[in-house]
N, C-alpha and C positions, 0 to 999 in steps of 0.2 A: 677543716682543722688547720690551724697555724704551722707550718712547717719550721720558722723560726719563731725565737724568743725578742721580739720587738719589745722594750720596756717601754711604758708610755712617756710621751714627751709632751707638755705644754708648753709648750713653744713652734715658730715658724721650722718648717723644715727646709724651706728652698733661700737661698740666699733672694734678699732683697734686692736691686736692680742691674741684674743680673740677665746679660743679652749675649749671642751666640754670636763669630766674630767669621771672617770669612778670609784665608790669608790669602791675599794676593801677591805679592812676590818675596821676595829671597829677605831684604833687610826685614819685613814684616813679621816674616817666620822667624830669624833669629832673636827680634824681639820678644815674640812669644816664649821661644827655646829660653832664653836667661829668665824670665818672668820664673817660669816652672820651675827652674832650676835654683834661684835665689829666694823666691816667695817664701816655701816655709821655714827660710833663716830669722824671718821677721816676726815668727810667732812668737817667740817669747819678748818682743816689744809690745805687741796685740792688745789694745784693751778687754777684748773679748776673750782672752784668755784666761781662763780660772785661776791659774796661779802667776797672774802678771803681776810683777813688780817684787814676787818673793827672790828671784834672783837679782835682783836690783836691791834688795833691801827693804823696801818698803813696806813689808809687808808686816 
């Protein structure tokens, strides 16, 4: 019995090339730290974003 409600998806689930990263020192990790931290500002530039370009106008 399904304990969650999973709706189907056709589509890829794992992101495409997509590799596990291993930090080795201090500047390495604060790169990482600002990645996390600024990445999803970038979402609504995102092609893959559903409603990309509605706040741009484009839409």
């Amino acid at each position: 019995m399904k304990q969650h409600a999973w709706l189907l998806f056709d589509g890829k689930l794992w992101q495409r090339n997509y590799w596990e990263h291993i930090v080795r020192n201090e500047p390495d990790w604060n790169q990482i730290r600002a990645y996390i931290q600024n990445n999803p500002l970038q979402w609504t530039l995102d092609k893959l974003n559903p409603v990309y370009g509605q706040s741009r106008g484009d839409a």
